[in-house]
C-alpha positions as CSV (number, residue, x, y, z in Angstrom):
1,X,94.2,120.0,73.3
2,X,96.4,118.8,76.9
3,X,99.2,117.8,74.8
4,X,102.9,118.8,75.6
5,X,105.4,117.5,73.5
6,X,109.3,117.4,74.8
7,X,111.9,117.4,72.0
8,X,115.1,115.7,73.3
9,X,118.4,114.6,70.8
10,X,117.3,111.1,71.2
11,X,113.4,111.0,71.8
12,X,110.3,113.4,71.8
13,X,108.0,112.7,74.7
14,X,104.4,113.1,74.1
15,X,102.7,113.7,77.3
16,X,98.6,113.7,76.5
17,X,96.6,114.3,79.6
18,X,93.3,113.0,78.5
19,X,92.1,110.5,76.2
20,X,88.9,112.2,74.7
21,X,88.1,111.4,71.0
22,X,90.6,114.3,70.3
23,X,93.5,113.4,71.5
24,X,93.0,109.8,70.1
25,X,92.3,111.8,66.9
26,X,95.7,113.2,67.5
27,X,97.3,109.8,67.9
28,X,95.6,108.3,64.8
29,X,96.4,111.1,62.7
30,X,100.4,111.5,63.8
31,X,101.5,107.9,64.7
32,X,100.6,104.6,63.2
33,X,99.6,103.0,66.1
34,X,97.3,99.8,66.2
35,X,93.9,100.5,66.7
36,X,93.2,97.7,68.9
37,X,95.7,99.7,71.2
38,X,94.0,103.6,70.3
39,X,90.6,101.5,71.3
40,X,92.2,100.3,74.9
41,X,93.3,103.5,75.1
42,X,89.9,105.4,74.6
43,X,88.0,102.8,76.7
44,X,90.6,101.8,79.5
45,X,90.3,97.8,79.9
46,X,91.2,98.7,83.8
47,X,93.6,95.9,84.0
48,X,97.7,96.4,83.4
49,X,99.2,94.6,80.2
50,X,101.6,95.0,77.7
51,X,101.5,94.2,73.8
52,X,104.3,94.2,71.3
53,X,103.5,95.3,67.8
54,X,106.1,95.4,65.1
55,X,106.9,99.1,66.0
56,X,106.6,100.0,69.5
57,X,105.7,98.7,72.6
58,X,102.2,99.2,74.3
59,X,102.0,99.4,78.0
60,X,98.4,99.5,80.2
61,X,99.5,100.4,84.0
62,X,97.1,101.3,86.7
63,X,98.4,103.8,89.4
64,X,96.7,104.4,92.6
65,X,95.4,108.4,93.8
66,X,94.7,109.1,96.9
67,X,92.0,111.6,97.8
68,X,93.5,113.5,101.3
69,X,89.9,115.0,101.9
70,X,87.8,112.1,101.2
71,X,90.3,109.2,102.4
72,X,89.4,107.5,99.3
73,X,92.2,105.8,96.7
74,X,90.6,105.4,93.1
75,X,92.3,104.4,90.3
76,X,94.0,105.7,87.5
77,X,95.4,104.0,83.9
78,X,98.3,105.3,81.9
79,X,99.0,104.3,78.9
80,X,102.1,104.3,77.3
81,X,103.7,103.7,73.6
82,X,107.5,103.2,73.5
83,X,110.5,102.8,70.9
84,X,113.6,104.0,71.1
85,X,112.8,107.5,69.0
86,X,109.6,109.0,71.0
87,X,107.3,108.3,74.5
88,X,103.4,108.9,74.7
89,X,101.5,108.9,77.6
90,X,98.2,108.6,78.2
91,X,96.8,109.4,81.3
92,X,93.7,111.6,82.9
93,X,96.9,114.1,84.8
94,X,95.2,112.7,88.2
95,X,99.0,110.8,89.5
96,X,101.3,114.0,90.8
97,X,104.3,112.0,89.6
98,X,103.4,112.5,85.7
99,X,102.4,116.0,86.6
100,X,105.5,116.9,88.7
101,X,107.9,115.8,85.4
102,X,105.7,117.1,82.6
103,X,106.0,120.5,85.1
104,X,109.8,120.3,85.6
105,X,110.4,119.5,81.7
106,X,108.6,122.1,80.5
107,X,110.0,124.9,83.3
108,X,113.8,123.4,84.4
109,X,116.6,123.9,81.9
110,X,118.6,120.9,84.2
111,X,115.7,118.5,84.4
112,X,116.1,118.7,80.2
113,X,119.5,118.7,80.3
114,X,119.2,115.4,82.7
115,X,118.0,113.7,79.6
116,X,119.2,115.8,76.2
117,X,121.1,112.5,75.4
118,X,119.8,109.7,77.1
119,X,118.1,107.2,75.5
120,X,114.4,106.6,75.8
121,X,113.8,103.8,77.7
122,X,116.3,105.6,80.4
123,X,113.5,108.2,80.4
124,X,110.9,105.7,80.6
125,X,112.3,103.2,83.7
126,X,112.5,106.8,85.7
127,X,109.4,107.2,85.1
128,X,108.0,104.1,86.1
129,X,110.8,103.9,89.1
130,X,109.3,107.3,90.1
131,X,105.9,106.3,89.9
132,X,106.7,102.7,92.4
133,X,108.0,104.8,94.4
134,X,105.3,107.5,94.9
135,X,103.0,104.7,96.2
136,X,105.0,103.9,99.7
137,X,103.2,107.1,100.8
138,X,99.8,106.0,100.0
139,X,100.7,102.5,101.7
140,X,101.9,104.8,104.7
141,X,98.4,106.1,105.1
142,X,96.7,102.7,104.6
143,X,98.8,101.5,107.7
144,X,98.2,104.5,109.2
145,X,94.6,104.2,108.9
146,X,94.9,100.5,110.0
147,X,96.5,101.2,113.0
148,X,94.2,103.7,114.3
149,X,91.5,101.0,114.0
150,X,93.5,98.7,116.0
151,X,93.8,100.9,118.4
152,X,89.9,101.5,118.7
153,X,88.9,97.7,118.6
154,X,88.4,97.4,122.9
155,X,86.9,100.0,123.3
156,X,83.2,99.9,122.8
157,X,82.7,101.5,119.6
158,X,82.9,98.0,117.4
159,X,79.7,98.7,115.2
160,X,81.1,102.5,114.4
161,X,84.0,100.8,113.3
162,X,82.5,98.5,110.6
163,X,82.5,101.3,108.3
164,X,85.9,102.1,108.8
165,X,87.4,98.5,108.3
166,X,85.3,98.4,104.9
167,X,86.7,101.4,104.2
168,X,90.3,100.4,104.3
169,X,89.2,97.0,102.4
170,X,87.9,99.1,100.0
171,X,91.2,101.1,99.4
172,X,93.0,97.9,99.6
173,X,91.1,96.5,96.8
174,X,91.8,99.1,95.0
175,X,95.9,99.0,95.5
176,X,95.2,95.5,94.7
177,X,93.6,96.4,91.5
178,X,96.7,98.2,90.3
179,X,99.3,96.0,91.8
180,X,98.0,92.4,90.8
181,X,100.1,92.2,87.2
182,X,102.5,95.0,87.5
183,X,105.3,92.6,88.2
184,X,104.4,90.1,85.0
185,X,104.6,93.6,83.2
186,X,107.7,94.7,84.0
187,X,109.3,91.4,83.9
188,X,107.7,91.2,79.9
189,X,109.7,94.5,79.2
190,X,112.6,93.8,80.9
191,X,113.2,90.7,78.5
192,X,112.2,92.8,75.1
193,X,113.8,96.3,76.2
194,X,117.0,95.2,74.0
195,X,114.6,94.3,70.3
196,X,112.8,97.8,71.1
197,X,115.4,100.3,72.6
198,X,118.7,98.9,71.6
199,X,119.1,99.6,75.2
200,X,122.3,98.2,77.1
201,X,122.8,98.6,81.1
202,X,119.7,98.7,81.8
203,X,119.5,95.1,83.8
204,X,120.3,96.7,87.4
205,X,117.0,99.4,86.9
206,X,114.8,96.9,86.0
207,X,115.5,94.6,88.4
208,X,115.7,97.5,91.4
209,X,111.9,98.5,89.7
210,X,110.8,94.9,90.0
211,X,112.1,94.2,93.4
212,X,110.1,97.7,94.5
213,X,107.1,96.3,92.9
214,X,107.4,93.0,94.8
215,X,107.9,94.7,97.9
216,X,104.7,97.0,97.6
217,X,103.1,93.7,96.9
218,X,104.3,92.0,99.9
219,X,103.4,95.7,102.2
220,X,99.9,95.0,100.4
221,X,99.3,91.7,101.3
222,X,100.8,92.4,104.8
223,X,97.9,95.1,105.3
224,X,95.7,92.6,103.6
225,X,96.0,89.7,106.4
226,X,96.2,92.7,109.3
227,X,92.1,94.1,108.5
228,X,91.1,91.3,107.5
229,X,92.7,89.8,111.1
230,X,90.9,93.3,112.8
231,X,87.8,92.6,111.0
232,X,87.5,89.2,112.1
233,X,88.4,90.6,115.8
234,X,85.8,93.2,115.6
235,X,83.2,90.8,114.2
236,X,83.8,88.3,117.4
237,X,83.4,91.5,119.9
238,X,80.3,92.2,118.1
239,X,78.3,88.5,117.8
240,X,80.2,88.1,121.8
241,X,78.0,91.3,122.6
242,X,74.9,90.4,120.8
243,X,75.1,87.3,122.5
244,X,75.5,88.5,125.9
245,X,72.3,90.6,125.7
246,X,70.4,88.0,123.9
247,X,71.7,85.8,127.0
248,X,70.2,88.6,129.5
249,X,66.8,89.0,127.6
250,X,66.2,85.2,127.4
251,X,67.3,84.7,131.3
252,X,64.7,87.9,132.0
253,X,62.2,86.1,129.8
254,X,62.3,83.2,131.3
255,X,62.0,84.1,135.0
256,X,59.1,86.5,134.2
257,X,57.7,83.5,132.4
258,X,55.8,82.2,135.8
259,X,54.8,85.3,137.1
260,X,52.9,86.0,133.7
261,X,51.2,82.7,133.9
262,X,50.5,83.2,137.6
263,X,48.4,86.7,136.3
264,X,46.9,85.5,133.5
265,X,45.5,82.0,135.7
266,X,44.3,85.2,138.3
267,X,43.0,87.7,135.7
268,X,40.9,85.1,134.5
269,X,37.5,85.6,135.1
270,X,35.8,83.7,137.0
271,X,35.2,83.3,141.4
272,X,34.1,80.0,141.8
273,X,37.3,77.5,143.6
274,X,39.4,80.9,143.0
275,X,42.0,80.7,146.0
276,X,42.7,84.2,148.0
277,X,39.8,85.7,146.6
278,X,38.8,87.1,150.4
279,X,40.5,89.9,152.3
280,X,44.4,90.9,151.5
281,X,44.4,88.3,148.3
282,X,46.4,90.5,146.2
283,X,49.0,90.5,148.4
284,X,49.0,87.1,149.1
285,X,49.3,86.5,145.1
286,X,52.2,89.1,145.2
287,X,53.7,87.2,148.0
288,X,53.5,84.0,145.7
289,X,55.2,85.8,142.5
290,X,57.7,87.4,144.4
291,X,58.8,83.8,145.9
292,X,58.6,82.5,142.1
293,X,60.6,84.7,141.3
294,X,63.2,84.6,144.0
295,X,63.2,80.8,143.6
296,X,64.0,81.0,139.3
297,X,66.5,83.5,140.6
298,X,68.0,81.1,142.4
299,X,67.7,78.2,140.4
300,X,69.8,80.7,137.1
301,X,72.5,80.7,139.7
302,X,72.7,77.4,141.4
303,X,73.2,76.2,137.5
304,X,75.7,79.8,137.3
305,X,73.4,80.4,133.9
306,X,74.0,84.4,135.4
């Protein structure tokens, strides 16, 4: 089972990298948690909360992980129970942040020795300080990405850049996903750390956590009104094109209009009151549609309609 447990003098931290009937087997059998919670745990809800039972306090947060090969930013929950004696997470060991200190706990003597006598929720706002920050690099490559659209929009590749804006959106959405109640979360624990931990000094942490989570927000939305701004660009380029060649076929339409008349009234068949039906008649009729067309010529650009 992908269960390491970390015995420190003030807490154990349980760190459970999957949430297969097993290892909620494991957390039923060793801990009296709820099972409402055990249930949100086995079937993520995909939304962050937090719940306070008489015990410990349940936290749902949603991370974002970014795929370097595909470009794509999915979504991954981690679920934690917290008191001031143990730490579990939950999670699917997809965010490097939660496998970078389960790593350095297990192999580094200082990294235990960091927190041999801290108390838990010291552990657990470095945690969730660590994981804020991981996501300024993932925001980096979304701006990135952005960017190098901007840079394409004038230059005649518009529709090959449709999939590329909805791309972005799509990541967006997904930082979005993650992000939305993060802030209400952290605001709920700040105000019941001290009924929970016993904790004391923590103040200045949560409120640097908060203020990281509000500024990730506001880099979001920034990128937000920036595609959406390049999408809306891109789109105009594209109808402005469409519309200049629908412009172009409708002017050719429309000059041809009375030469086809002019063949079909001559392709009729019949010879009685038929004019230039003697010697050199086709090229008097060509003589006639070329003057048509000539004069509609003309006319489109007496009116500047080309």
């Amino acid at each position: 089972m992908p269960t390491q447990k970390t015995q420190l003098n003030k807490f154990v931290w349980h760190n459970i990298t999957d949430n297969s009937e097993q290892e909620i087997r494991y957390l039923r059998d060793n801990f009296e948690f709820e099972p409402t919670h055990l249930t949100d745990t086995a079937n993520p809800p995909l939304r962050p909360k937090i719940d306070f039972s008489d015990k410990y306090v349940f936290i749902v947060l949603l991370f974002p992980v970014h795929n370097r090969k595909t470009g794509i930013i999915t979504i991954s929950e981690i679920d934690i129970f917290a008191n001031k004696d143990f730490i579990a997470t939950v999670h699917k060991n997809e965010i490097n942040v939660l496998q970078d200190l389960a790593q350095k706990m297990d192999n580094e003597p200082s990294k235990r020795e960091k927190y041999q006598n801290q108390p838990a929720i010291q552990f657990l706002l470095d945690m969730l300080e660590n994981l804020n920050l991981s996501m300024y690099p993932i925001l980096n490559h979304v701006s990135w990405d952005i960017d190098n659209i901007d840079t394409q929009l004038f230059t005649g590749h518009e529709r090959e850049l449709v999939s590329k804006i909805l791309a972005i959106k799509r990541n967006i959405v997904s930082i979005r996903k993650t992000m939305r109640a993060q802030k209400n979360v952290l605001q709920e624990l700040h105000a019941q750390s001290k009924n929970y931990f016993n904790a004391s000094k923590t103040d200045q942490q949560f409120n640097r956590i908060i203020n990281l989570s509000t500024d990730l927000w506001i880099q979001l939305e920034n990128h937000t009104a920036t595609i959406n701004a390049i999408q809306e660009s891109n789109e105009s380029l594209i109808s402005f094109r469409l519309n200049d060649i629908m412009k172009t076929l409708t002017i050719f339409s429309v000059i041809v209009f009375p030469l086809t008349l002019l063949a079909a009234i001559f392709g009729m068949n019949t010879t009685q009151g038929m004019p230039f039906m003697g010697s050199f008649g086709f090229w008097k009729v060509m003589v006639i549609m070329g003057v048509g067309t000539m004069f509609m010529f003309g006319l489109f650009k007496k009116h500047k309609w080309i």
